[in-house]
C-alpha positions as CSV (number, residue, x, y, z in Angstrom):
1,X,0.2,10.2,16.9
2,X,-1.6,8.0,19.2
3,X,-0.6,4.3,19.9
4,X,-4.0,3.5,18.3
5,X,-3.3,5.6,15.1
6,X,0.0,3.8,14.9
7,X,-1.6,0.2,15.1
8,X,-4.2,1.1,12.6
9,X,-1.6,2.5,10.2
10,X,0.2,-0.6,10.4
11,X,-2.9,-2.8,9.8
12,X,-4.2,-1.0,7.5
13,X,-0.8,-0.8,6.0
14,X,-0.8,-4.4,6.1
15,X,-3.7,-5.1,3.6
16,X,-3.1,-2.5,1.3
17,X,0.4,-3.9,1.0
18,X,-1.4,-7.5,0.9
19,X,-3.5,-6.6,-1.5
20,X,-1.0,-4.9,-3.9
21,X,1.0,-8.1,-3.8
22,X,-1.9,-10.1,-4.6
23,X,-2.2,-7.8,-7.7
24,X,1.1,-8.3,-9.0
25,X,1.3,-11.3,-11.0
26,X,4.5,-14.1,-9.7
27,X,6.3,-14.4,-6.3
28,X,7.6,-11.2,-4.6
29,X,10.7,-12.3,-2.5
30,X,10.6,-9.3,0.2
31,X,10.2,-9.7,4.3
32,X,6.6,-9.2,5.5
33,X,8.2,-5.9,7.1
34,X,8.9,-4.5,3.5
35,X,4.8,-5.5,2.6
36,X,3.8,-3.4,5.6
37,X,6.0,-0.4,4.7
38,X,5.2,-0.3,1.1
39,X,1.4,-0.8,1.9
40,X,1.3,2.2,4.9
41,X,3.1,4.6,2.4
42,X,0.7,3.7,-0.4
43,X,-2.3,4.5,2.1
44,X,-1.2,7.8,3.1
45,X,-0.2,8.7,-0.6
46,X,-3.4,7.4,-2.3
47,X,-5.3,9.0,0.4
48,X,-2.9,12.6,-0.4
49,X,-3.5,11.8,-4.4
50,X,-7.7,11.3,-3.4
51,X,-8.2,14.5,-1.6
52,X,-6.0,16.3,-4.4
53,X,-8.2,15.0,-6.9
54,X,-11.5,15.6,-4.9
55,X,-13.0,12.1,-4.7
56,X,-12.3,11.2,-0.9
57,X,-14.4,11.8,1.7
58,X,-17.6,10.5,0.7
59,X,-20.2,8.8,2.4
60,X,-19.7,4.9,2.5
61,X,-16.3,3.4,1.1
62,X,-14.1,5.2,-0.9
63,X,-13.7,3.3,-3.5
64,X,-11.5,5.5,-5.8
65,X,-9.0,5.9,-2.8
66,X,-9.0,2.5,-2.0
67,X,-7.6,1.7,-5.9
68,X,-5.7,4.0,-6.0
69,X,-4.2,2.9,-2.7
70,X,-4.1,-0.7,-4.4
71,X,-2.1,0.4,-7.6
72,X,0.3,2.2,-5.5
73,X,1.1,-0.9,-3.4
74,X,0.9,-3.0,-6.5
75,X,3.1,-0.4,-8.1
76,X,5.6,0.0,-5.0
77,X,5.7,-4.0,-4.6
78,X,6.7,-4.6,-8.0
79,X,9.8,-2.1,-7.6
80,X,11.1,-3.6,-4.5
81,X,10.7,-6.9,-5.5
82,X,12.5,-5.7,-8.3
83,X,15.6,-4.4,-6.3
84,X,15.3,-6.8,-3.8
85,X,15.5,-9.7,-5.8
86,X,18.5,-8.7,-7.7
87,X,20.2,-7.6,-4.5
88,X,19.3,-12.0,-3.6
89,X,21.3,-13.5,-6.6
């Protein structure tokens, strides 16, 4: 992987994991580094799940994918915060 694939994966990483935490409703107590990861490996597995299910790669913005990419953070947030929060007190 190019140094410009890796930066994009991290940015794009970045939102999704943004935006999943914006989904979940409270405060997450996890690093910014644990946002990122969560939100790169919902990208890549919402993108896996879209071109399963045959609704990626169509023209324009793929909306479906980028839900799906959403719950997955907003899923994979919620678990860590979870864990990591109990591993706090």
């Amino acid at each position: 992987m190019a140094v410009s694939g890796i930066v994009s994966a991290l940015v794009i990483g970045l939102v999704i994991g943004a935006l999943g935490r914006l989904v979940v409703p409270g405060r997450q107590r996890i690093p910014i580094w644990l946002t990122i990861l969560i939100g790169v490996v919902a990208a890549l597995a919402g993108t896996f799940v879209a071109t399963k299910l045959g609704v990626a790669d169509t023209r324009g913005v793929d909306w479906v994918e980028l839900l799906l990419q959403i719950a997955l953070a907003a899923g994979g947030v919620s678990l860590v915060a979870g864990i990591h929060g109990r591993k706090e007190h």
